[in-house]
C-alpha positions, 0 to 999 in steps of 0.5 A: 500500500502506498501513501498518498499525501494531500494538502487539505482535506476533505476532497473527492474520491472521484479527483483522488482515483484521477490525480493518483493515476488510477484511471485515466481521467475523471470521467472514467472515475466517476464511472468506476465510483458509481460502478461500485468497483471502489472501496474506502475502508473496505466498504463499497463506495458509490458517491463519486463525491465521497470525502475523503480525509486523512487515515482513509484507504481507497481500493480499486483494482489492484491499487490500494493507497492510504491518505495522509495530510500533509 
C-alpha cells in the first residue's frame, strides 16, 4: 500500500482515483465510483463525491493507497 499525501482535506474520491493515476481521467472515475468497483475502508463506495480525509484507504483494482495530510 502506498501513501498518498494531500494538502487539505476533505476532497473527492472521484479527483483522488484521477490525480493518483488510477484511471485515466475523471470521467472514467466517476464511472468506476458509481460502478461500485471502489472501496474506502473496505466498504463499497458509490458517491463519486465521497470525502475523503486523512487515515482513509481507497481500493480499486489492484491499487490500494492510504491518505495522509500533509
Amino acid at each position: 500500500m502506498r501513501e498518498v499525501e494531500i494538502n487539505k482535506e476533505p476532497v473527492e474520491l472521484y479527483k483522488i482515483l484521477k490525480f493518483e493515476g488510477m484511471v485515466g481521467s475523471g470521467g472514467e472515475a466517476k464511472m468506476v465510483v458509481a460502478g461500485g468497483q471502489v472501496l474506502v475502508n473496505g466498504e463499497v463506495e458509490t458517491r463519486k463525491r465521497k470525502k475523503i480525509v486523512a487515515g482513509d484507504i481507497i481500493e480499486f483494482g489492484d491499487e490500494k493507497i492510504q491518505i495522509r495530510l500533509a
